[in-house]
Phi, psi and omega in degrees: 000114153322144166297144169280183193292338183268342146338301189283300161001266201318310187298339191268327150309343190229019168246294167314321181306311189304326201279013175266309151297349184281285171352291178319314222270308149336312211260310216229354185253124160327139156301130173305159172239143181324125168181143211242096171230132183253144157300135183298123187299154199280122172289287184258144188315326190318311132026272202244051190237154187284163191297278187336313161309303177333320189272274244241023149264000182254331171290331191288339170090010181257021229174089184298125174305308182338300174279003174277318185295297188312284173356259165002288158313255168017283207280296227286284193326324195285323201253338194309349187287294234271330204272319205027060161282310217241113194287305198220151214236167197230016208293327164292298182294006182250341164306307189273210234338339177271324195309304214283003181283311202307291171299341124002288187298322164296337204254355189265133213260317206296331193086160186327304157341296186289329197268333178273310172300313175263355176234024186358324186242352165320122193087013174257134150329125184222133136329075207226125180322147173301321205266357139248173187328088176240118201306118155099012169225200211265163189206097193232341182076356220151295216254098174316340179286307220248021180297119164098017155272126188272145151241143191295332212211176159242154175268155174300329147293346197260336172277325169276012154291298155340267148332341176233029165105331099057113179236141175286154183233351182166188158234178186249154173276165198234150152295171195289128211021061180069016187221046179179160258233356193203130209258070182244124155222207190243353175289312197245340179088215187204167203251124175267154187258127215299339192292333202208032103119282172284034181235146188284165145248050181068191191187142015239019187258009167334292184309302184309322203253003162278330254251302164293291170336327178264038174032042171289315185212173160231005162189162194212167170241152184233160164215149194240147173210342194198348177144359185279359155261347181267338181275319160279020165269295166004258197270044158214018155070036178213197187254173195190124162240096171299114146331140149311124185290159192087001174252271177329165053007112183224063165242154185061061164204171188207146357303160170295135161310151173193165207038238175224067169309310204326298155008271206270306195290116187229148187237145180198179178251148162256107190210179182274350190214142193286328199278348183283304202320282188302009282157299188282305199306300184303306143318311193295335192277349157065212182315317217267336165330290175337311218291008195220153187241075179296326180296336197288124164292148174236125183258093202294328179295327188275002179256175172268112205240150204223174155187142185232147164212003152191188183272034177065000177096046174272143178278343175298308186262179176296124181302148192292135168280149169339281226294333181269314171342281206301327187285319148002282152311299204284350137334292189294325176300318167285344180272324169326288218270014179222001167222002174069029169262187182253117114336069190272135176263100195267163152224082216259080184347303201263047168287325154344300178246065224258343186280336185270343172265344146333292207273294188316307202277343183262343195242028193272133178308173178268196211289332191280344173107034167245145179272159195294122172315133181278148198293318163325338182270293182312338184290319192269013182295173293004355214222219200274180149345128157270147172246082198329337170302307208256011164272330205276334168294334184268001175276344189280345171206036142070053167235323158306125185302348192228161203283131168338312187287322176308312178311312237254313177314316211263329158268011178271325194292346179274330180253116196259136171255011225234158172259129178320167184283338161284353133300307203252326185330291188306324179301305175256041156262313202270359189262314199290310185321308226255315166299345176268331184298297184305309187288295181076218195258317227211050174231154172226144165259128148264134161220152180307181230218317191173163185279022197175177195249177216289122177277189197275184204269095167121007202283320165351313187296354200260316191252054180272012188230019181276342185300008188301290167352305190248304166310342164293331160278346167310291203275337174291331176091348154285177209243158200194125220215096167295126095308121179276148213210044176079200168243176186259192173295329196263349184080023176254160173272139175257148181208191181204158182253142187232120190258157170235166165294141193312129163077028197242349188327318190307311201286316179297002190257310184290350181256334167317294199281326168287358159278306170341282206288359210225025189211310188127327186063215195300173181218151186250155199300089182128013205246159180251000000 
């Protein structure tokens, strides 16, 4: 169905409005200085090896955790000067925690066999986003008020990690609160993508996902609303799983979920190799694990293959480029010719309006009817409000605390841009129909991933509404496995996103690992 004319208006108002700040931000902001500087190549094997391999070269005694942890320590230092991912780092207590793993392994009498079945990742290094809770370090979002708040606690995947041999090595950086597409605040400064320096690596799971990708870490947790574990696995060439929402646990992370953020919101793992996903996806799901069928072999011949290769042409986003369409296609093509299904190529209109059912469904109350807090509050915590006007003046001579995007978020937050809810209701109840219908138990989706490969550093403000790509599954409620799927023209990573039907996660994971094998999965940065 066509837009109508006052549609296309308001959209066309809200291309200017951005690109007018994007200016604004040009105009009052130093130019970054240019550098084409490659990250220095990954050296030692140890490296490039899966979490899962890692353990059992550290239980087998063919491996010190020590020295896997030191390896590690080592790669952060060497590339993080270039990335400035990983804001504040533990390396001395993950030093005394790999010693006392080392001593474990010598003293346990059970055999290997008991050390994998109760510690799975003993003794690996791990990654973990700022915004959640990691006991004794800053839990800050971001948010310059909240500088020098600590946490107290671990969130429950970072603990049921932990628990299962897991040694943290720091946190990572984030956008300022969790809410934009480029991992910038004004606390830690902002963070590059190991492919190409002046390029992001996404947001708002960015720090996790340059940090792995420069072989730094081999495995990380993430959290999504909107697309923040698949767009920096996306353009940083590695893997990312949003869960069905409600199996993870997102508690103790910030900002708190409200209205019904809940919903929408998934915590998941991020690593470099498809074989870390199920394994971390298992731990990580705690009690919850039953709600999923992690055990079940998938015979990749019985399922049902789908591809979307755009949004039909929503004017909010960008048109999908040749090189990810084409790379897609050879997707559908190699699941044809190597595994003998029908790839069907579908089309679902209101995919269209995939940025206006986003923005309605993030601003709707929970069941008592109270509405979501507004991003203006969360700006100003601890303390009062922000008020965005007068943040965007004080941002105009470099007095402002908060980022150009945050300013932008909060004055967008002023203006409602959504079609009233007897517009848009119907659109994703009928979308929500025809994709569950369509996935069932035993369908996979290819959908793009984002309209283009890492864009350049702040260029989002310009483009803020391509994150659609990835926030329509968010509020669709599915479980959905960023793949990486080689590089491109430019030496950026290319990918595809592979959806499943609710509580289907084994099947979009089972396919992960069959894009590895059959695309190269990741590539290190600087590698020819």
């Amino acid at each position: 169905m066509a837009l109508s004319l006052l549609e296309r208006a308001q959209v066309c108002f809200f291309r200017a409005f951005a690109a007018f700040f994007f200016r604004l931000f040009q105009l009052f902001s130093g130019r970054a200085a240019s550098s084409r500087n490659k990250l220095p190549p990954v050296s030692n094997p140890l490296l490039l090896l899966p979490a899962t391999q890692l353990a059992r070269k550290i239980r087998r005694k063919e491996v010190t955790s020590v020295e896997v942890v030191q390896t590690f320590i080592d790669r952060i230092q060497e590339v993080n000067p270039f990335l400035n991912a990983v804001v504040k780092d533990r390396f001395a207590a993950a030093l005394q925690e790999a010693a006392q793993v080392d001593k474990l392994i010598e003293e346990e009498t059970g055999g290997e066999e008991v050390l994998e079945d109760r510690l799975p990742f003993l003794g690996v290094p791990l990654s973990v986003k700022e915004s959640y809770s990691l006991q004794g370090m800053p839990f800050t979002t971001g948010l310059v008020s909240r500088r020098g708040i600590v946490a107290t606690v671990d969130a429950p995947p970072v603990a049921l990690l932990k628990r299962a041999g897991a040694i943290p090595l720091g946190v990572t950086n984030i956008s300022e609160l969790c809410m934009w597409s480029e991992s910038h605040n004004h606390l830690y400064g902002i963070t590059s993508n190991p492919y190409d320096l002046e390029r992001i690596p996404g947001g708002s799971s960015g720090g996790e996902g340059s940090i792995l990708a420069a072989a730094g870490a081999v495995i990380g947790v993430g959290s999504d609303i909107g697309g923040s574990i698949r767009m920096p696995s996306f353009f940083n060439g590695i893997f990312g799983h949003k869960t069905t929402p409600g199996v993870v646990s997102c508690e103790n992370q910030y900002p708190p979920t409200s209205g019904r953020w809940s919903e929408y919101l998934s915590s998941g793992p991020m690593c470099r190799y498809a074989e870390d996903l199920l394994p971390m996806l298992k731990i990580m799901a705690g009690p919850n694990v039953s709600m999923l069928s992690l055990n079940t072999k998938v015979d990749l011949k019985k399922l049902r293959f789908f591809t979307i290769p755009h949004d039909g042409g929503s004017v909010f986003t960008h048109p999908v480029s040749k090189e990810l369409m084409d790379i897609q296609r050879k997707v559908a093509e190699r699941l044809e010719c190597d595994l003998g299904v029908q790839v069907q190529t579908v089309c679902l209109p209101e995919l269209r309006y995939s940025f206006q059912i986003w923005d309605k469904y993030m601003g709707l109350p929970d069941k008592e009817g109270k509405p979501p807090i507004r991003f203006a509050e969360l700006m100003g915590e601890p303390g009062r409000p922000a008020w965005p006007l007068w943040e965007l003046l004080k941002r105009m001579v470099g007095k402002s605390d908060h980022t150009m995007a945050a300013i932008l978020l909060g004055l967008i937050e002023m203006i409602p841009i959504s079609q009233p809810a007897a517009f848009i209701v119907p659109k994703k109840e009928k979308l929500q129909k025809d994709l569950d219908e369509m996935l069932g138990t035993d369908g996979i989706l290819l959908y793009p991933s984002h309209p283009r490969v890492a864009p350049k550093h702040h260029h989002p403000l310009f483009r803020p509404f391509d994150f659609a790509y990835t926030g329509i599954l968010n509020i669709l409620g599915l479980p959905v496995t960023q793949c990486p799927l080689g590089l491109g023209e430019e030496g950026l990573p290319l990918g595809v996103q592979v959806v499943g039907g609710k509580m289907q996660d084994h099947l979009t994971l089972a396919v992960a690992v069959y894009l590895e094998k059959t695309f190269g999965g990741w590539r290190p940065p600087g590698a020819n």
